[in-house]
MARZAPA-287420 format. One line per field, with one value per residue (C-alpha): residue in three letters; x, y, z. Coordinates in nm, 3 decimals. Last residue first. Layout:
MARZAPA-287420
residu [ALA|...]
east [X|...]
north [Y|...]
up [Z|...]
//
This chain:
MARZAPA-287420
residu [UNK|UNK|UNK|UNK|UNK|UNK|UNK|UNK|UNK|UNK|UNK|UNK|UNK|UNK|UNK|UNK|UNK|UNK|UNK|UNK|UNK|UNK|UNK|UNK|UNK|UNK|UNK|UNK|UNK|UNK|UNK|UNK|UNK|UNK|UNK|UNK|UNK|UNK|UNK|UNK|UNK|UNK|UNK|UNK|UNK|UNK|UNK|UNK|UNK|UNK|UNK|UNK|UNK|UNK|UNK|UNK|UNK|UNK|UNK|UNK|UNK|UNK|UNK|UNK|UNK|UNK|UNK|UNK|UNK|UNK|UNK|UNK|UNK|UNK|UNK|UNK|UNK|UNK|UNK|UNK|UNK|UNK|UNK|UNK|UNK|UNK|UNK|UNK|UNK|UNK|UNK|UNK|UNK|UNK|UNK|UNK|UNK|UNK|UNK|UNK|UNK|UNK|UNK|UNK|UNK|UNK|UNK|UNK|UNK|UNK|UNK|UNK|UNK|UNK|UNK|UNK|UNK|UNK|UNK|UNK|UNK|UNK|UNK|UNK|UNK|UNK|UNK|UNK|UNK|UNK|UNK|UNK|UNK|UNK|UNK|UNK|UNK|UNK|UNK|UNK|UNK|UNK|UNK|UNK|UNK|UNK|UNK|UNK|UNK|UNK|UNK|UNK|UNK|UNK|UNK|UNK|UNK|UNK|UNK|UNK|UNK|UNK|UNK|UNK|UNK|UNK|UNK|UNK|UNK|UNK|UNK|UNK|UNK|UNK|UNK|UNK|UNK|UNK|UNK|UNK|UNK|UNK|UNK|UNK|UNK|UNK|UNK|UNK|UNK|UNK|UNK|UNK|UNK|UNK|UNK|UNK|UNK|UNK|UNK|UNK|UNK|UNK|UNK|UNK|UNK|UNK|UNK|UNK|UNK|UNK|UNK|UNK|UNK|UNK|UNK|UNK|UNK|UNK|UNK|UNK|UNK|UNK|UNK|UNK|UNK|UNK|UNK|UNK|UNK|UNK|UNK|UNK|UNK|UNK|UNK|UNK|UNK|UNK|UNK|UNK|UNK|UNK|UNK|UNK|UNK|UNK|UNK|UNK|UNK|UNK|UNK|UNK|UNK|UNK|UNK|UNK|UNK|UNK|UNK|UNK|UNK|UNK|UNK|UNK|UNK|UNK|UNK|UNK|UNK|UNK|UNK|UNK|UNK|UNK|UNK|UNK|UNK|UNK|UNK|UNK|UNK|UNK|UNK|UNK|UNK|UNK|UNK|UNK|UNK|UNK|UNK|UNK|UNK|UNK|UNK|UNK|UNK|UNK|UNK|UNK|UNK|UNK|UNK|UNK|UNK|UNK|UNK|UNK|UNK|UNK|UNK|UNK|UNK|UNK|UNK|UNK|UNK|UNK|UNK|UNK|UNK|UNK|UNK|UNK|UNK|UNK|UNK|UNK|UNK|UNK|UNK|UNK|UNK|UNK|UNK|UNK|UNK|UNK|UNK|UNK|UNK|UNK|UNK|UNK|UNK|UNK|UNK|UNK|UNK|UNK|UNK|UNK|UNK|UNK|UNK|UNK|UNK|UNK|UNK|UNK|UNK|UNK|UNK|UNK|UNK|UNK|UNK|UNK|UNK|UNK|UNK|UNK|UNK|UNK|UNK|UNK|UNK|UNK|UNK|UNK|UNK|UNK|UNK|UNK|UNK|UNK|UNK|UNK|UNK|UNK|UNK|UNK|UNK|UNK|UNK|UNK|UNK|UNK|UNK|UNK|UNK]
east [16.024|16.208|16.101|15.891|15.568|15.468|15.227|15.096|14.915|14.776|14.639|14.348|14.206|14.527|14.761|14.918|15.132|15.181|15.432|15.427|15.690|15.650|15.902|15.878|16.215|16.421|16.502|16.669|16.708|17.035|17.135|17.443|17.538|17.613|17.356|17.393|17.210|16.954|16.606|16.766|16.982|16.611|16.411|16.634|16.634|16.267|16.273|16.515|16.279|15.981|16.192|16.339|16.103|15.957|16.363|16.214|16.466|16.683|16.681|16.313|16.228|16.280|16.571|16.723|16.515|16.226|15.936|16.106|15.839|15.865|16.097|16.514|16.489|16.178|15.831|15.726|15.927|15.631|15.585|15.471|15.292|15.046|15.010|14.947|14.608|14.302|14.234|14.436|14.853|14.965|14.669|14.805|14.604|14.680|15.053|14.963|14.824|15.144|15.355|15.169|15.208|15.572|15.526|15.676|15.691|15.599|15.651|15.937|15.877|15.974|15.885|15.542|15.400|15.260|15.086|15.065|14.785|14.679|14.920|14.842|15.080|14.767|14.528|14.753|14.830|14.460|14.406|14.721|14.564|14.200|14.346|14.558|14.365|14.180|14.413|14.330|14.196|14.001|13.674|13.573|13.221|13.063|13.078|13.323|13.649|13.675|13.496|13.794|13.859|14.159|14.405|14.467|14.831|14.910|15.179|15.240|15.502|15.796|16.067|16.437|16.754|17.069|16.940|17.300|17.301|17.234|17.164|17.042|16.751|16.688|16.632|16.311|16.211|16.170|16.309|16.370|16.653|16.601|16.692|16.778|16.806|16.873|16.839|16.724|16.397|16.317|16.095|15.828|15.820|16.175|16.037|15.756|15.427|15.135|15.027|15.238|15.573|15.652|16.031|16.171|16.054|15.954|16.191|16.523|16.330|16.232|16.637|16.780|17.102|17.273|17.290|17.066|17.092|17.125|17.388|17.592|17.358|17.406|17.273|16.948|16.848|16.863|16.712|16.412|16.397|16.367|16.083|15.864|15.904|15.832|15.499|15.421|15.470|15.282|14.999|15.038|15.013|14.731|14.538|14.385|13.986|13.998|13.808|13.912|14.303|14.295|14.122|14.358|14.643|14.527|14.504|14.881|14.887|14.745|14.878|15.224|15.181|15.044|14.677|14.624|14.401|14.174|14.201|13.795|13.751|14.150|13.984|13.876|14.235|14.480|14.706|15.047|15.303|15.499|15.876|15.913|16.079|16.365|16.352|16.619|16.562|16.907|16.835|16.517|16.733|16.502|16.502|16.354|16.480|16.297|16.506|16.368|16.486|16.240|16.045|15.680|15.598|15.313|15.486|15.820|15.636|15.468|15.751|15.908|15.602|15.542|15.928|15.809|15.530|15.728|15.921|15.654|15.442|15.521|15.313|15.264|15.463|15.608|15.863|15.858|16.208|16.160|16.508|16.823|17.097|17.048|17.355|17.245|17.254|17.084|16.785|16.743|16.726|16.509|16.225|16.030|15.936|16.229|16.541|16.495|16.324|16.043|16.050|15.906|15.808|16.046|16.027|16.197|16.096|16.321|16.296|16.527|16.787|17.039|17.229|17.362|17.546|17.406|17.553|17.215|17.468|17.678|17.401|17.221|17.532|17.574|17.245|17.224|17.552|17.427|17.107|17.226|17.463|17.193|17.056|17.335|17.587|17.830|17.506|17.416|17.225|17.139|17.099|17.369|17.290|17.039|17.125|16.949|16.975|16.826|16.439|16.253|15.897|15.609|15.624|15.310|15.200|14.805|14.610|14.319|14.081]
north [31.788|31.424|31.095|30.771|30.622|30.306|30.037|29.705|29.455|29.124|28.867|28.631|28.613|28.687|28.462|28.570|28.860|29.143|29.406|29.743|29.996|30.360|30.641|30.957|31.195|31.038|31.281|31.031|30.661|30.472|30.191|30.288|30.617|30.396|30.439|30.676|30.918|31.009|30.919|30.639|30.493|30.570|30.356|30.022|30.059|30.081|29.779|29.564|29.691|29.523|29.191|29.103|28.919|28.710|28.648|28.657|28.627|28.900|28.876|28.807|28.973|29.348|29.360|29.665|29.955|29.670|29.935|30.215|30.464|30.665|30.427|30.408|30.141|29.982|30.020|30.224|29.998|30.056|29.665|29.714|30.046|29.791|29.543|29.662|29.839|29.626|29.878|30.201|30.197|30.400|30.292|30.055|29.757|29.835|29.834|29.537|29.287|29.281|29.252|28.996|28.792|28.814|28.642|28.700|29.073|29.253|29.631|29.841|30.142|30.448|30.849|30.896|31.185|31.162|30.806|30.877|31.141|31.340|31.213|31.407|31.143|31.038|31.080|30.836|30.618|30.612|30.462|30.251|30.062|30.015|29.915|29.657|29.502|29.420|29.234|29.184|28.906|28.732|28.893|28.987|29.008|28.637|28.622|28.379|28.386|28.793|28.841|28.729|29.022|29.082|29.334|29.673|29.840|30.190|30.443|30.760|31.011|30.903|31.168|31.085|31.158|31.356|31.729|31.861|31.935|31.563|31.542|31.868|31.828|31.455|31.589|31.826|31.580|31.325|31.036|30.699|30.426|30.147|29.788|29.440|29.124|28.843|28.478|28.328|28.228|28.201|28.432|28.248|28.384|28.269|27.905|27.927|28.087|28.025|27.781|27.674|27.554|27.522|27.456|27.747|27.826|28.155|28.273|28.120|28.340|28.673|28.683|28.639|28.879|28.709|28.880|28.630|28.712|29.093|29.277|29.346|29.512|29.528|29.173|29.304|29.564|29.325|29.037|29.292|29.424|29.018|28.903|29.208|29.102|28.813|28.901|29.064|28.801|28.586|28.797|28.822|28.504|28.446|28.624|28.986|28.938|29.151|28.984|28.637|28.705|28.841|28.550|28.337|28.520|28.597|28.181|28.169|28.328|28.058|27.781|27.960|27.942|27.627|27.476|27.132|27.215|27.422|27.810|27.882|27.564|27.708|28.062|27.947|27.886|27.955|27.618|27.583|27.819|27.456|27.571|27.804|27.727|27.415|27.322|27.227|27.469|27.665|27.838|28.064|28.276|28.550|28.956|29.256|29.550|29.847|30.101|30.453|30.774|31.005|30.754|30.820|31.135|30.928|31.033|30.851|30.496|30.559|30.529|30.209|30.041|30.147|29.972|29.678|29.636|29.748|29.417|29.184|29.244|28.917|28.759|28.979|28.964|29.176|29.144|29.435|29.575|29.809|29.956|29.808|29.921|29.721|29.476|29.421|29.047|29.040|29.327|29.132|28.810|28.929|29.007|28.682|28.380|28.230|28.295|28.146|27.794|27.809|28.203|28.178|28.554|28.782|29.161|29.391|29.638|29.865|30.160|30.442|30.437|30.744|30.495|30.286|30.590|30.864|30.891|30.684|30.564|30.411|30.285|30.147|29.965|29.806|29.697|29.520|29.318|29.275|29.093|28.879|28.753|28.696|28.479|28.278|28.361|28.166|27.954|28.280|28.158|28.478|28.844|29.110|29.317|29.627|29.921|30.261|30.560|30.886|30.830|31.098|31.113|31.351|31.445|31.270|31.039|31.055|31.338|31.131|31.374]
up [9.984|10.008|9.989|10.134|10.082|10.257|10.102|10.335|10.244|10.446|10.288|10.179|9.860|9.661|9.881|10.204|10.257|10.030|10.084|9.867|9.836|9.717|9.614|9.599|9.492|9.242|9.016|8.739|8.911|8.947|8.779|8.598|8.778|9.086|9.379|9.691|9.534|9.873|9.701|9.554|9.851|10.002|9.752|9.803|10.196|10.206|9.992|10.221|10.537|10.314|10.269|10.607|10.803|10.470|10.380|9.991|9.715|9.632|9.259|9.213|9.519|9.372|9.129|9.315|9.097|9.126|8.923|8.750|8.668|8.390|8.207|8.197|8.499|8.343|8.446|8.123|7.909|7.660|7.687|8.038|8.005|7.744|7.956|8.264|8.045|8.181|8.486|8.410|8.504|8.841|9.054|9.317|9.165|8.814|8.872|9.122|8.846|8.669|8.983|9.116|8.795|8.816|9.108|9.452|9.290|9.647|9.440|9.508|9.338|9.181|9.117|9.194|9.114|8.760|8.783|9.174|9.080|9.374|9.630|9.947|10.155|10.356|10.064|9.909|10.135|10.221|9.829|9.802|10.105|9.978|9.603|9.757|9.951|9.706|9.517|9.181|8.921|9.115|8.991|9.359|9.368|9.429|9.774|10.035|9.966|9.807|10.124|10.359|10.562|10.352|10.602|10.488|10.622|10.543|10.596|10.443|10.358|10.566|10.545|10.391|10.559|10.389|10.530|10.453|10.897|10.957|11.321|11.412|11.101|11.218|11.568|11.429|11.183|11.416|11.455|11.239|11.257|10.987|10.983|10.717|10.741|10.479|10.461|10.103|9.949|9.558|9.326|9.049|8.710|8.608|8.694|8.492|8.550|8.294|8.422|8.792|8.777|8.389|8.278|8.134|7.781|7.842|8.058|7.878|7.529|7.753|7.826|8.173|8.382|8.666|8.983|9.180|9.580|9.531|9.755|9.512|9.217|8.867|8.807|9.023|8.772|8.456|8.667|8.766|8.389|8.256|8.481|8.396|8.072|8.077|8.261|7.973|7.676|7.941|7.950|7.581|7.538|7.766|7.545|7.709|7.698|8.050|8.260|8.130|8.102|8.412|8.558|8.394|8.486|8.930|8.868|8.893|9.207|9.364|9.225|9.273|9.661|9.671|9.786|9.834|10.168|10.016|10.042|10.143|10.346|10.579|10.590|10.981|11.058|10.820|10.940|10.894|10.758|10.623|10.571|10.238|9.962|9.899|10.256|10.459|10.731|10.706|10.365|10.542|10.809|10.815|10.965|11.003|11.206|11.311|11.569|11.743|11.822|12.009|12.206|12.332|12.111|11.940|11.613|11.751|11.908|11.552|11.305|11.535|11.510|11.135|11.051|11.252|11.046|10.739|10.827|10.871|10.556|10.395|10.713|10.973|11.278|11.535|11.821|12.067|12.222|12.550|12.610|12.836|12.677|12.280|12.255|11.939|11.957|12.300|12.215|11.911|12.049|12.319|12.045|12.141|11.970|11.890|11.707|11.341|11.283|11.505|11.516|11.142|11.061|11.201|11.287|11.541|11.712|11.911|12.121|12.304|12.030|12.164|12.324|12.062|11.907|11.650|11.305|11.102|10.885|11.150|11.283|10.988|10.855|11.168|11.235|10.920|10.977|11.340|11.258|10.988|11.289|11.474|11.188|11.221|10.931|10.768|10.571|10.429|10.082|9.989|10.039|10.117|10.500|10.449|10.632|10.721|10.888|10.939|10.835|10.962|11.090|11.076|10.725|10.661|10.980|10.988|11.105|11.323|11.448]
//
């Protein structure tokens, strides 16, 4: 019987290269920066990784198809490297390859790395993803990214009589805690702190987002070395890694296209994957238990609807633990402890490694006094990839017993 992966597998190093518009770097250079950081911080040498995956999302305009880039930049000796792909969720899937070639007991030590180089293709957001295949009559084929996330508001507004007002009192507000956490931190694209009043009358992209609702795209990598808990104990003597709790990935199988249930204003997904990653981490009530979050904030709207989605605020209520502060980086739950996408931007192969790294510089205090999270101890990030009625999601759970 399937067991799942709690406290199976150790997190020993990690490293996150600085967001942004990297034109002096090739994207194997990204690569390297990130690698760095994670091995020295991981304290074991090349040779002890015995597997790599590595995770990028447009190989036409990055380093091809294949993970031999990695294994080439890296200077990996001669191991098996896998290239993985997923849409937002690309770099926790190569973080869950790496965590299972060690659970399986194939490997002992193992490599994920994500990484983008999105500022070098000319385009403003993201290149063309082309075609969705058979979903392509439920999307439309004039659809945008903040078109589509802009109509999670208006049905949220609908199914829960909440004035779009409010909503986009809210989702201000969301806006302006991720700039104030990202200003304070170095390796964050956008560091510069935004009121509710430049938010809400920025110029309109999508009703009701505006331009501070909407995140941007940069070049970033980032990489994690896991093992077990057994080697991670020999390795790091004052017990300075951080165990994987859960893992969970739940794919849209289109139904919220098709049929008449889905009230568009959640992500299914969602719920189902929060759900086993909780009964795989033992989470009872992740209100009370979890500590803080990196949530897939593409939209500020996304955000909003995900509290509810993942369980920590009640159906129809985001909006009320929002303006309590309740999400904020003195609240309950700090939600985007690093700024979250809205200050990094979104290098799609990079982004759910860059999270992971954000919660475990928490869980380990390796953060300056001013941003950095009382008795942090669980903490949960959350990729989405796609659009609201089709995607990809995937929640981990990391900490410390």
């Amino acid at each position: 019987m399937a067991t799942g992966i709690n406290n199976k597998i150790a997190i020993i190093g990690m490293g996150c290269t600085k967001f942004g518009e990297r034109w002096e770097a090739s994207g194997e250079d990204l690569m390297v920066e990130a690698f760095e950081e994670c091995l020295e911080d991981a304290g074991i040498e090349k040779k002890d990784i015995q597997a790599g995956y590595f995770g990028t999302h447009y190989e036409e305009v990055n380093v091809g198809k294949s993970a031999i880039p990695m294994a080439v930049a890296l200077k990996l000796p001669y191991v098996p490297v896998t290239r993985v792909e997923n849409f937002c969720a690309t770099a926790t899937e190569a973080f869950r390859g790496a965590c299972y070639a060690v659970a399986s007991g194939a490997v002992d030590i193992a490599l994920a790395l994500g990484m983008e180089k999105l500022k070098d293709t000319g385009f403003a957001g993201l290149p063309n993803a082309g075609s969705y295949g058979v979903m392509d009559f439920a999307i439309g084929t004039n659809w945008t990214a903040p078109g589509q996330f802009a109509q999670l508001a208006t049905a949220y507004s609908s199914a829960y009589d909440l004035p779009m007002e409010k909503i986009k009192e809210a989702i201000a507000h969301v806006s302006v805690k991720s700039h104030k956490n990202g200003a304070m931190n170095p390796k964050a694209h956008l560091r510069r702190p935004v009121t509710e009043q430049q938010i809400m009358s920025a110029p309109m992209i999508a009703y009701p987002l505006g331009l501070f609702d909407c995140c941007g795209v940069s070049d970033g990598s980032a990489a994690a070395i896991v093992t077990t808990p057994e080697i991670a104990k020999s390795l790091k003597k004052d017990q300075d890694y951080v165990m994987v709790k859960a893992l969970q990935v739940a794919c849209s199988s289109g139904e919220e296209s098709i049929y008449n249930n889905w009230d568009g204003a959640h992500v299914e997904s969602t719920t189902r994957a929060s759900l086993k990653a909780y009964e795989e981490a033992g989470i009872k009530n992740p209100r009370e238990e979890i500590n803080l979050m990196e949530l897939h904030d593409c939209f500020s709207i996304t955000e909003f609807v995900t509290y509810e989605d993942i369980h920590i605020s009640p159906r129809g209520k985001a909006y009320d633990d929002v303006m309590s502060g309740f999400y904020d980086l003195d609240g309950k739950i700090p939600c985007q402890v690093d700024g979250g996408l809205k200050c990094f931007g979104h290098p799609i192969g990079a982004s759910g490694l860059r999270m992971l790294y954000a919660l475990y510089e928490q869980i380990l205090e390796r953060v300056p006094e001013e941003r950095k999270v009382s008795n942090a101890r669980l903490g949960l990030a959350h990729n989405l990839g796609g659009i609201p009625n089709y995607n990809v999601v995937s929640i981990a759970i990391i900490g410390r017993d």
